[in-house]
C-alpha positions in Angstrom: 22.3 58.2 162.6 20.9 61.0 160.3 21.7 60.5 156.5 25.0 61.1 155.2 24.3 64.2 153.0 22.8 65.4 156.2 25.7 64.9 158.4 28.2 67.2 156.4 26.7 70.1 154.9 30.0 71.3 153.2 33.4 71.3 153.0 35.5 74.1 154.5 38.2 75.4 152.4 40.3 78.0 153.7 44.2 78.9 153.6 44.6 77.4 156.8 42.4 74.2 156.3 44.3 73.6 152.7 47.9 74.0 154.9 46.8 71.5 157.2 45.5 68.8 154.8 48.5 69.0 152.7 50.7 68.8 156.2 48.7 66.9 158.5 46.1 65.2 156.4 43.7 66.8 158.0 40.4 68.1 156.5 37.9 70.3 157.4 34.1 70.4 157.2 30.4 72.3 158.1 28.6 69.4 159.6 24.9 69.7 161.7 24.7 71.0 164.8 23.4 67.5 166.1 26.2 65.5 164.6 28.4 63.1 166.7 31.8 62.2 166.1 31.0 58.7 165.5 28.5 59.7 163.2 30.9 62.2 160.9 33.2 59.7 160.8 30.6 57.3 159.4 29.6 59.8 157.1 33.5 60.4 156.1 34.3 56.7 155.5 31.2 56.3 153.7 31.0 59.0 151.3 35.0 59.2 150.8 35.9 55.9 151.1 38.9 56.8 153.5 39.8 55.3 157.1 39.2 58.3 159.6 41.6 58.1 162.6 40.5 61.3 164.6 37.8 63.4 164.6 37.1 66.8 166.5 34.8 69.1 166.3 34.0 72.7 167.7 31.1 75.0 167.5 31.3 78.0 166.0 29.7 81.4 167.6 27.1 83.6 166.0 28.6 86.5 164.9 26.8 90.2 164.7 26.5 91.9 161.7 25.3 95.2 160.4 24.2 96.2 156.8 23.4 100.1 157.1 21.1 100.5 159.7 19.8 97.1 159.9 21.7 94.7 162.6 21.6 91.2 162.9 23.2 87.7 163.6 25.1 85.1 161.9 23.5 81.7 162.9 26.1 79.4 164.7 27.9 76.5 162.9 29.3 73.4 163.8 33.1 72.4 162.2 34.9 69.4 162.4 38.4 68.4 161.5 39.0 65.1 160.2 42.5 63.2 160.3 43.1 60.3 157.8 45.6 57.4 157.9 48.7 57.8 156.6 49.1 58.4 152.9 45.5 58.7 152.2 43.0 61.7 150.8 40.4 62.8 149.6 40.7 64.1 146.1 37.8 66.7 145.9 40.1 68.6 147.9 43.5 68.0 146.3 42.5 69.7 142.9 
């Protein structure tokens, strides 16, 4: 398993990621592209100190841009969305 810092990079906060951890307790983070779901949900418990029920995770696409003439690519990114137990969270998130 890599080291926990490792494992998530960052957390995602978006209008629709703060919707669905105030709904569904559900969170959102950047995590490495070699990441398993066992091993975010390692990192999750560990660093939060929360129970993780479910964990899923999608890759993002690289995504062309352009600045003036110059074109180029967004690198592609791995997200995963977390879902705690029942009446638990993380706090980072709820301030």
């Amino acid at each position: 398993m890599p080291d926990l810092y490792g494992t998530i990079v960052r957390p995602v906060v978006t209008e629709k990621s703060s919707s669905q951890y105030g709904a569904l307790h559900e969170y959102t983070f950047e995590v490495s592209r070699d990441a398993t779901k066992r091993d975010i949900k390692a990192a999750v418990e560990q660093l939060f100190g929360v129970q993780v029920v479910q964990v899923r995770t999608m890759v993002q696409p690289s995504k062309r841009r352009t600045r003036g003439r110059s074109a180029g690519r967004r690198p592609a990114w791995k997200k995963a969305l977390v879902r705690l137990q029942d009446g638990q969270s993380i706090p980072v998130f709820e301030g």
